[in-house]
C-alpha positions as CSV (number, residue, x, y, z in Angstrom):
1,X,43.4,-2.1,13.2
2,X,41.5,1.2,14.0
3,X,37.4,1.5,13.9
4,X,35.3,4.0,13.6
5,X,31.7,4.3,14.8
6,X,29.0,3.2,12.2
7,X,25.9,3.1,14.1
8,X,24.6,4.3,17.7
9,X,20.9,4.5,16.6
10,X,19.9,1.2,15.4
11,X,18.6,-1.3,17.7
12,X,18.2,-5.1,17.9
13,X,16.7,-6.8,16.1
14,X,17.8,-5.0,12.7
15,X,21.5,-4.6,14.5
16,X,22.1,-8.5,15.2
17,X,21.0,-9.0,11.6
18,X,23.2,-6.4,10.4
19,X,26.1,-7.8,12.7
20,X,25.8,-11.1,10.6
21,X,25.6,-9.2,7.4
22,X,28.8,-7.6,8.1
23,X,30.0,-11.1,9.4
24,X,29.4,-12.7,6.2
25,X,31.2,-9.7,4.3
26,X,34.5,-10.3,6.4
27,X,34.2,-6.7,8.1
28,X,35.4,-6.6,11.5
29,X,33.1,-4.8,13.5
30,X,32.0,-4.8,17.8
31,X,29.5,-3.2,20.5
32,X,31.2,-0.3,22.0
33,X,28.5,0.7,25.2
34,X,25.4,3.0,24.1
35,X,24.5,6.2,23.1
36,X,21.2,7.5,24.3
37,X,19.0,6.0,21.7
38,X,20.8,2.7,20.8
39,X,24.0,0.5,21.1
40,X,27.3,2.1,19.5
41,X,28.3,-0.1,16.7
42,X,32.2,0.2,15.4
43,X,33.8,-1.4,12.1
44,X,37.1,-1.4,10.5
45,X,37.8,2.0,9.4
46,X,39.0,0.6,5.9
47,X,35.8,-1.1,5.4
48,X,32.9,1.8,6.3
49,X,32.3,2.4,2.7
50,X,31.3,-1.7,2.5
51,X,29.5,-1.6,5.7
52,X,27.4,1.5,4.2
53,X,26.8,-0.6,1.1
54,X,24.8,-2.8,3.6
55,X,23.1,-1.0,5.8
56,X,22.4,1.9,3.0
57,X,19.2,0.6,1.2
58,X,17.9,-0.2,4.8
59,X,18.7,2.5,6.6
60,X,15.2,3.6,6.5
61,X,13.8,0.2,7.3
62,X,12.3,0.2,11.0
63,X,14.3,-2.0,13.3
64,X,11.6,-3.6,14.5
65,X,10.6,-4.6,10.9
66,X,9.6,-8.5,10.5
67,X,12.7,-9.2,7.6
68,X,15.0,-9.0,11.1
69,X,12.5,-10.8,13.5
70,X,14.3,-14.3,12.8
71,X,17.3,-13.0,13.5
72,X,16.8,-12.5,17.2
């Protein structure tokens, strides 16, 4: 299976929710060490296009917004 990287500057807690998002959508996805602003998220190459469906419309959306503080 190949990945490619999805995310390196979103931080916890919007990643862990988006971790279980993507869990829940059956997309493969890991922590691959850090960049310099966040952790380096991978997902299944043939699934980016679904993972951007989720993270898409809150892209924008601080990570330290209270919708993700619950999921810490």
């Amino acid at each position: 299976m190949e990945y490619v990287q999805f995310t390196k500057r979103t931080n916890d807690p919007k990643l862990k929710w988006l971790e279980g998002e993507l869990d829940e959508a059956g997309i493969k996805h890991y922590r691959d060490g850090e960049s310099f602003h966040a952790p380096i998220m991978m997902v299944e190459k043939d699934k980016e296009e679904e993972a951007w469906d989720i993270l898409g419309p809150v892209d924008n959306v601080p990570d330290d917004d209270k919708r993700y503080q619950d999921n810490t």
